[in-house]
C-alpha positions in Angstrom: -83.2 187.5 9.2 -85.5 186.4 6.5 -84.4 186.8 3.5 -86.5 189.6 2.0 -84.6 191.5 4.8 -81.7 190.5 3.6 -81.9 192.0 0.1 -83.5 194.9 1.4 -80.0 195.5 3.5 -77.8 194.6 0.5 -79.7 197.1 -1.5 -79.4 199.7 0.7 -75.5 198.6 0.9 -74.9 198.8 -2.6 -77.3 202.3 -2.9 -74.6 203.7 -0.3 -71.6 202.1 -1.8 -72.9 203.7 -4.9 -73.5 207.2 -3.8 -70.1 207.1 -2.0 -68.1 206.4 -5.4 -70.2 208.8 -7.3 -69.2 211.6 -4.3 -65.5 210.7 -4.8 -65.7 211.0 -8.7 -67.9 214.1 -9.3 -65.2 215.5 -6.1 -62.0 214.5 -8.4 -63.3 215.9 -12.0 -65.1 219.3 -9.9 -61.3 219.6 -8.0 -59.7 222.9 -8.3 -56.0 222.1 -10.6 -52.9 222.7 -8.5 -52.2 226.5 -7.5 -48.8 227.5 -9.7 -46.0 227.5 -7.5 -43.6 229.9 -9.6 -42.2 231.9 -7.2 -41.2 235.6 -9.0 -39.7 237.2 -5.8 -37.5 234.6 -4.9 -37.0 234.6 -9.2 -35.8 238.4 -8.9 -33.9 237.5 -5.8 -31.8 234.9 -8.0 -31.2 238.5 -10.7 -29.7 240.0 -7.6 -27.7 237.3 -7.1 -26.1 236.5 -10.1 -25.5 240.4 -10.8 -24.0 240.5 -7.4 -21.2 238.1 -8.9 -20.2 241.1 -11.5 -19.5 240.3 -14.9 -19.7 236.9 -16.1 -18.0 237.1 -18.9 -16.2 233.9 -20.1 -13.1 233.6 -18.3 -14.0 235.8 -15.5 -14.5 234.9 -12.1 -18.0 236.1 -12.0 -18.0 232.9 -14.9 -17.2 231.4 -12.0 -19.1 231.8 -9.4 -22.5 231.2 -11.3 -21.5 227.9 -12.7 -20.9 226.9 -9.1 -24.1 228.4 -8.1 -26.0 227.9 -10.6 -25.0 223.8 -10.0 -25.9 224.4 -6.2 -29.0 225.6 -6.8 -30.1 223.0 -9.2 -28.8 220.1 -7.7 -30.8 221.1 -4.1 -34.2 221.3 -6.3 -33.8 218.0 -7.2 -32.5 218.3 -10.8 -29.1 215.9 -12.3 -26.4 218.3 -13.4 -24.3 217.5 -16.3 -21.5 220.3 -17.9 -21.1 220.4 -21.1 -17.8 221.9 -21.6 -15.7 222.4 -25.1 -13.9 225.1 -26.5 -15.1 227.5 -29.6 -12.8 229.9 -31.2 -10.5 229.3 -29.1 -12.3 229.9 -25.8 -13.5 227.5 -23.1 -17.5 227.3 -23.2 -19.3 225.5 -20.0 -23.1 224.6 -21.0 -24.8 223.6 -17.9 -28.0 221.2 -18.6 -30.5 219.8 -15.6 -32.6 216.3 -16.1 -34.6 215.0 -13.7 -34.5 211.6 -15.1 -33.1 209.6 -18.2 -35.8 210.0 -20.6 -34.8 212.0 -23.8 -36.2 215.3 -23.7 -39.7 216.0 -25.2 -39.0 220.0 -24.1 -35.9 222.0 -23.6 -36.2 225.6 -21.8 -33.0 227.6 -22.7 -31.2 230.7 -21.7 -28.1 232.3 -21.9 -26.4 232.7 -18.4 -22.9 234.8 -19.7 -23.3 238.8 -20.1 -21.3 241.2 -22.6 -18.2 242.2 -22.2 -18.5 245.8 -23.6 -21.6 248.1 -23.6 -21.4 249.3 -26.7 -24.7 250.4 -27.0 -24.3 252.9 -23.4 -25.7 256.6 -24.4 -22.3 257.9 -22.5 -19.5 257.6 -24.5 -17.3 256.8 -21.5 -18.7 253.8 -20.9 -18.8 252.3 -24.0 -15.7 249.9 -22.9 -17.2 248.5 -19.2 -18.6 245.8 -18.6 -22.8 244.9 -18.8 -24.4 244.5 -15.1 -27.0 241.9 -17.5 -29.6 241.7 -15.2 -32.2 241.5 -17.8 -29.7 240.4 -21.1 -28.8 237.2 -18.8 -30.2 237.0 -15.4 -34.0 237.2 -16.2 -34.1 234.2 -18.3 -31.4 232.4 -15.7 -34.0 233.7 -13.3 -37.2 231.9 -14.6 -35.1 229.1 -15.3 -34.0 228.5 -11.5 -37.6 229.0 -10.7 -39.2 226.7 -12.4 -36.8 223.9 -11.5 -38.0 224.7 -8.1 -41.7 224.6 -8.8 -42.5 222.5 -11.6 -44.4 219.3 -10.8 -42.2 216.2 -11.0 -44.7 214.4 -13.3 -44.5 216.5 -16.7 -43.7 215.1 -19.5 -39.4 215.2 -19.6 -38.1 218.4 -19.9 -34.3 219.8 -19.9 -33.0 222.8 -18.4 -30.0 224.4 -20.5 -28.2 227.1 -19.3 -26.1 228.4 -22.5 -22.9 229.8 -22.2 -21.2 232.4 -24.7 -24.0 233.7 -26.3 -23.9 237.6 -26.4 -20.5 238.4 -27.5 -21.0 239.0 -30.9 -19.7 241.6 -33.3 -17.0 241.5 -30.9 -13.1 240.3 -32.6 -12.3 236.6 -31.8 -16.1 236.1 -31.0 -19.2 235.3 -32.5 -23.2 235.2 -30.9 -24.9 231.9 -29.9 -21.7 230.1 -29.7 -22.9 228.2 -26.6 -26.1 227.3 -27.8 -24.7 226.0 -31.3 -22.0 223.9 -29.7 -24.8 222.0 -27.7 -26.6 221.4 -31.4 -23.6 220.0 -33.1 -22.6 218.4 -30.2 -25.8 216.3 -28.2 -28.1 214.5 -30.4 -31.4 214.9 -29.3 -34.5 215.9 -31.2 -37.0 217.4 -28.6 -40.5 218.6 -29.8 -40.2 221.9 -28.5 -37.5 224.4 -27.1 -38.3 227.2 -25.6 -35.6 230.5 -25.4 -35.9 233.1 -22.5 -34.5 236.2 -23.0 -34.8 239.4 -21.5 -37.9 238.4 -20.2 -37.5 240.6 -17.1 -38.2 244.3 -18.1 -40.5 245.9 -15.9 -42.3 247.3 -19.2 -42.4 244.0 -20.6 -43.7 243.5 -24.5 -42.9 240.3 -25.9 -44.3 240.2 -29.6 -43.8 236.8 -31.9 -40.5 236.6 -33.2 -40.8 236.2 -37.2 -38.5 232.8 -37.0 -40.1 231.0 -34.0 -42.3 228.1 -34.4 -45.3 228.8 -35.3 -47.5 226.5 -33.5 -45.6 226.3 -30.4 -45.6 230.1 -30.0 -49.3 230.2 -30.9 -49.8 227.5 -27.8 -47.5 230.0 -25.4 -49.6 233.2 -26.5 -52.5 231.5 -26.1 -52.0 230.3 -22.5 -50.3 233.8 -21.7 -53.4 235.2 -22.7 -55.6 232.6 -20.9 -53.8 233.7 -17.9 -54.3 237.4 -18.3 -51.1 237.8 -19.3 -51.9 239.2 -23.3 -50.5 242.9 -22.7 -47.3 240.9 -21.9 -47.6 239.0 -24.6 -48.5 240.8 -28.0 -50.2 238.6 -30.5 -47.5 240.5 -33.1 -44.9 239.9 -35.1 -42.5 242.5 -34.4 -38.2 241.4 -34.7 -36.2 238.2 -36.6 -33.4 237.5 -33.7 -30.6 235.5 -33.9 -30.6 234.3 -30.6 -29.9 230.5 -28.7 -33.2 229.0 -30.3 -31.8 229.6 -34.0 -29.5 226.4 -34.4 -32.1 224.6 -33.2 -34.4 225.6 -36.3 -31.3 225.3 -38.7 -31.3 222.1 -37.1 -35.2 221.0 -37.8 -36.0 221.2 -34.5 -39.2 223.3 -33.3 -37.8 225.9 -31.6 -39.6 229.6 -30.3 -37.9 233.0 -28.7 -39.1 234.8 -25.8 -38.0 237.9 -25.9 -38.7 241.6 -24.9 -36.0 243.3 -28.0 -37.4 246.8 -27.0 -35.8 247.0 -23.6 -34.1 250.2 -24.1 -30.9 249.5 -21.6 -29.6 246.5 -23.8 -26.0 246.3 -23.9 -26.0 249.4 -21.6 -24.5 249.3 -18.0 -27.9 250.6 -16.7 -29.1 246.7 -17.4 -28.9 246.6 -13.6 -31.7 244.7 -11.5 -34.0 248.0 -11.0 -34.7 247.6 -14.7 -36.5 244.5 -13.7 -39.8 243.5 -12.1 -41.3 240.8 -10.0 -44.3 241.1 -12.0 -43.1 240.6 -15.6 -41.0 237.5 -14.4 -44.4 236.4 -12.9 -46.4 236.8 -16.0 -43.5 234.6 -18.2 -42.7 232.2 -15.6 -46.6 231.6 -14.8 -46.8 231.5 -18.8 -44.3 228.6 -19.2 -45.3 226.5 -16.5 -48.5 226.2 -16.8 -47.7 225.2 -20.4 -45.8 223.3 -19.5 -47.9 221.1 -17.0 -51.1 220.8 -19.5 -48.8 218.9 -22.2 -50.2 215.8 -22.8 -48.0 212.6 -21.5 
C-alpha cells in the first residue's frame, strides 16, 4: 500500500468515525424525554383502598391499618421508611416519611393521611356526628403520593415523601389542625427549598387556584408546568382562599412552602367524601403536574 493510499483510507476512517459520532449526538439531543409513568388508576385504586379501611382517625384501627400499608407499599417501591412518632395534646401522632437515600432533602411532597372524626359540615343533620369516608380530604393527596414513589425516576434531585398525621381535627375539644405537620417542624431540622402540600386534589370537578400564603415562585413554577401540560383549567392562574393547612409551619418556619388544594369541593367534612367524588383524571392532571416538575429541577 503506498502511502498516498494510506491516507486516503485514514481519511475516509476518520470521515466515518466522524459521521458516526455526529449520528449518535444529533440522536441524543433530538430524543423524545421519558414518557411520565404516573399511574392515576392504580392512584384512585390506592383511594379505594385506604377508604376501604374506614375511618382513620387517630386511635382507630383504620389508623392502623394504613400505617401498616401505607409502609408496605412504600417500602416495595423502593423507598426507606422512617416513623416519626410523638405525642401532641395528649394523643399519639405517627408521621410516616420515605427517603430514597441519605441526602437532606432539596423537596418535600406532603399530605395528610388521617380523616375527621365528625362531619360537621353534612347537609343532614343526622349525620353531623359520623365519621368522614375522606376520600378526597385524605386519600387523594395519600393517593398521588403512593404514586409517585412508584414512578418517579431514581435520579431527581433528593426528595421526601411525608405522610402527616393529625391534621384535620380542628375546631374539635382536645384538638387542634396541622398538629402532625407542625410536630415534624419543631421536631426534624431540615431546611428543604421547596415543600409541596396535596390536598383534596382529587375532585372530579377539580379547581385549584393559588393559595394567597403559598410561595410565590414555587407555585408560579407548578402553574406554569400544569399549564405547559394542558392542565390550566385545573389549575387557575388565581388567587382565590388563605388555608391553614400542613404547608403553613413550614412558612412560619422560613421555609418555601406551596398548597395544592381544590377548597371548593362541596362534600368537605361531609360523609358523601366517598371515592365517587373522585376522578382518575383530576389525580392525572396533579400527579402529571408534580412529577414532571419534579424531574426538570436542576441537580
Amino acid at each position: 500500500m503506498t502511502k498516498r493510499t494510506a491516507i486516503i483510507y485514514l481519511t475516509l476512517i476518520f470521515a466515518l468515525l466522524a459521521l458516526v459520532a455526529s449520528w449518535y449526538i444529533a440522536s441524543f439531543l433530538n430524543r423524545e424525554p421519558a414518557p411520565v409513568s404516573f399511574d392515576s388508576t392504580r392512584a384512585y385504586a390506592d383511594v379505594q383502598t385506604q377508604v376501604s379501611f374506614g375511618p382513620r382517625i387517630p386511635g382507630s384501627e383504620g389508623h392502623t391499618q394504613i400505617r401498616k400499608w401505607l409502609r408496605a407499599e412504600l417500602d416495595s417501591a423502593g423507598w426507606a421508611v422512617e416513623v416519626q412518632q410523638m405525642e401532641r395534646l395528649g394523643h399519639p401522632i405517627y408521621n410516616i416519611i420515605a427517603k430514597r437515600n441519605d441526602l437532606a432533602p432539596e423537596i418535600i411532597l406532603g399530605a395528610h393521611y388521617d380523616t375527621r372524626m365528625i362531619a360537621d359540615n353534612d347537609p343532614d343533620l343526622t349525620k353531623r356526628t359520623e365519621p368522614v369516608p375522606g376520600a378526597n380530604d385524605g386519600a387523594s393527596g395519600v393517593a398521588a403520593l403512593l404514586e409517585l414513589a412508584r414512578s418517579l425516576p431514581i435520579e431527581t434531585v433528593p426528595v421526601w415523601l411525608v405522610f402527616f398525621d393529625a391534621e384535620d381535627n380542628g375546631r374539635i375539644a382536645g384538638w387542634d389542625w396541622i398538629l402532625g405537620s407542625r410536630a415534624f417542624v419543631e421536631e426534624i431540622s431540615v431546611k428543604p427549598r421547596a415543600v409541596v402540600i396535596v390536598d383534596m386534589i382529587g375532585d372530579a370537578d377539580l379547581n385549584i387556584h393559588l393559595e394567597k400564603n403559598s410561595d410565590v415562585a414555587i407555585r408560579t413554577e407548578i402553574w406554569s408546568m400544569a399549564e405547559k401540560l394542558g392542565y390550566g383549567k385545573q389549575f387557575i392562574n388565581t388567587e382565590k382562599y388563605s388555608m391553614v393547612d400542613d404547608h403553613t409551619p413550614f412558612l412560619e418556619a422560613g421555609i418555601p412552602a406551596v398548597d395544592l388544594i381544590d377548597f371548593d369541593y362541596p362534600y368537605w367534612h361531609t360523609t358523601q367524601d366517598t371515592p365517587d367524588k373522585v376522578s382518575t383524571e383530576s389525580l392525572q392532571a396533579v400527579g402529571e403536574t408534580l412529577w414532571q416538575w419534579i424531574v426538570e429541577q436542576p441537580k
